[in-house]
N, C-alpha and C positions, 0 to 999 in steps of 0.2 A: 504494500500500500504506500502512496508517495504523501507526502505530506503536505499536499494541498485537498485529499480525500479524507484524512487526520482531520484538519481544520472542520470540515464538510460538518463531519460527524459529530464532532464538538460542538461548534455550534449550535446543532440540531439538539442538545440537550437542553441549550437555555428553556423554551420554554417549559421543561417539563421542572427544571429550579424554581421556577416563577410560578406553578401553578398553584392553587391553592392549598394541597395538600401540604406545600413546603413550609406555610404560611400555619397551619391551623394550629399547633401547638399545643402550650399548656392550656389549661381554666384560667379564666379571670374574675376571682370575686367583686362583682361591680357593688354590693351593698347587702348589710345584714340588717334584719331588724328583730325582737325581742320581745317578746311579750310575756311576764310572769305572773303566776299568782299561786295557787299549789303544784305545780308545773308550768313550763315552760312552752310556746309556740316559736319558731324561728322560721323567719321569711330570706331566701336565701336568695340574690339576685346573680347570678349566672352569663360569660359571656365565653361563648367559641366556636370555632370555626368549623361546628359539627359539616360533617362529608355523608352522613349517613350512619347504618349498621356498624361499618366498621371500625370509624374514628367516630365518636362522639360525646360529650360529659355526662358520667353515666353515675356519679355518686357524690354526696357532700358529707361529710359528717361535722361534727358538736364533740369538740374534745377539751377536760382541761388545759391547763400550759403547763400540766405534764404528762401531756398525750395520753392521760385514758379518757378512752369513749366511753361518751354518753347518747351518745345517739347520731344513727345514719339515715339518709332519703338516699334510698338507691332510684336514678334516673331510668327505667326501661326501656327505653326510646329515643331517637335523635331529635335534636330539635332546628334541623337544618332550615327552616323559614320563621322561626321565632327567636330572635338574639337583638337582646339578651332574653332571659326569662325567669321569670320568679316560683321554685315552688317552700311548699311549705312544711314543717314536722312539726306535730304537736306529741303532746304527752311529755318530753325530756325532761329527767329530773333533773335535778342539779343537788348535789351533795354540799352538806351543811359544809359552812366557812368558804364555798368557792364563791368568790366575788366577781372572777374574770375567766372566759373560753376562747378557744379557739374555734373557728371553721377553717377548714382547707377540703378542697374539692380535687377530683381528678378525672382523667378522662381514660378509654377504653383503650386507648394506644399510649400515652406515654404514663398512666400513672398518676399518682399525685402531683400537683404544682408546686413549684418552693413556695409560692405565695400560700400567706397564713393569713386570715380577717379575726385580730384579736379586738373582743367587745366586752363591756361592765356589763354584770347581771345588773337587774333591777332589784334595789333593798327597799 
């Protein structure tokens, strides 16, 4: 092969760099909200580049700030024409003395996001 068909080839990769898949990445917590009273409600606002089945954010959980869970919304579904989107878990307890949790989400192909949304319970 000479290397002007090298080039050819290369090139012809750009767009599939550029496509969205390359693009979708991790979760992005766009916003939490909080409601208490003898348990807890959490409204989880959600953003990514679901592709469908295969790539898409398929779980959030409710953990202290030292990672044990208290509760998960497993996503079943992509949400490829709603982004961001908001869903919701109720019932989570929250254990005496915790003042403060974590959310972190993650999606179907890579996992967890480094991104964490640390929030005040309500006293």
């Amino acid at each position: 092969m000479n290397n002007s068909c090298a080039v050819i080839r290369s090139l012809a990769l750009i767009p599939l760099l550029l496509s969205p898949l390359a693009f979708a990445g991790d979760v992005h917590i766009v916003d939490v909200r909080v409601e208490c009273s003898a348990s807890c409600t959490f409204s989880v606002t959600l953003e990514h580049g679901d592709e469908g089945w295969n790539h898409f954010a398929n779980q959030w959980d409710v953990v202290t700030v030292d990672d044990e869970l208290l509760g998960s919304r497993v996503l079943h579904h992509p949400h490829v024409d709603e982004q961001p989107f908001t869903r919701s878990l109720s019932g989570v307890i929250i254990p005496a003395g915790v003042s403060q949790v974590k959310v972190r989400a993650r999606d179907s192909m890579h996992g967890y996001s480094e991104q964490e949304f640390v929030l005040d319970i309500p006293g």
